[in-house]
C-alpha positions in Angstrom: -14.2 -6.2 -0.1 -12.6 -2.7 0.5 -14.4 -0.6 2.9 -13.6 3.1 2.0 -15.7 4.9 4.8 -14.7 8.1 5.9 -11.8 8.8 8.2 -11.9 9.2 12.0 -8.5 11.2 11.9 -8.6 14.5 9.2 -5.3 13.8 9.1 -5.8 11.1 6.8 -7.9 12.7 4.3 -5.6 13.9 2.3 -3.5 10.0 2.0 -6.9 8.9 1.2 -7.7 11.7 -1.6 -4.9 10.8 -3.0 -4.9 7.4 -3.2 -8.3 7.3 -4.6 -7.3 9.8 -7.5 -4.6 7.8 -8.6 -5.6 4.5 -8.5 -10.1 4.3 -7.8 -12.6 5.6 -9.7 -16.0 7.7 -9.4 -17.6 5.0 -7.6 -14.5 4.4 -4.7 -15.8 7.9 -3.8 -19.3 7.2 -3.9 -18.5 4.1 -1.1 -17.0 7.2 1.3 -20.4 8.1 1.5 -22.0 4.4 1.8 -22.4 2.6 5.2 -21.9 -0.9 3.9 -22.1 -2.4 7.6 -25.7 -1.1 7.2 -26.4 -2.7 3.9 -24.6 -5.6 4.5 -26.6 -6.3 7.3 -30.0 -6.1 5.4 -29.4 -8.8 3.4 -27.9 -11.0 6.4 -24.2 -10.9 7.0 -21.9 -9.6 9.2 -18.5 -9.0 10.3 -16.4 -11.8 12.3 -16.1 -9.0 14.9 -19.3 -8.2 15.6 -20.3 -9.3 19.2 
């Protein structure tokens, strides 16, 4: 599982804009705007370093 959620930093928009034309499609940008930890805890799991 890749996690692409949105930076922190601004500064590393434009790596990730890049990488995501060149190598991910429509929906790597659609998970930018997903919170997976939310989802994935709906249905139960979680990460290893949650406390």
């Amino acid at each position: 599982m890749v996690d692409f959620h949105p930076p922190t930093n601004p500064l590393f928009w434009p790596g990730l804009a890049v990488f995501l034309l060149l190598f991910e499609t429509e929906t790597a940008w659609k998970l930018i705007e997903t919170d997976l930890g939310s989802l994935f805890a709906e249905v139960g799991l979680r990460s290893y370093n949650s406390e």
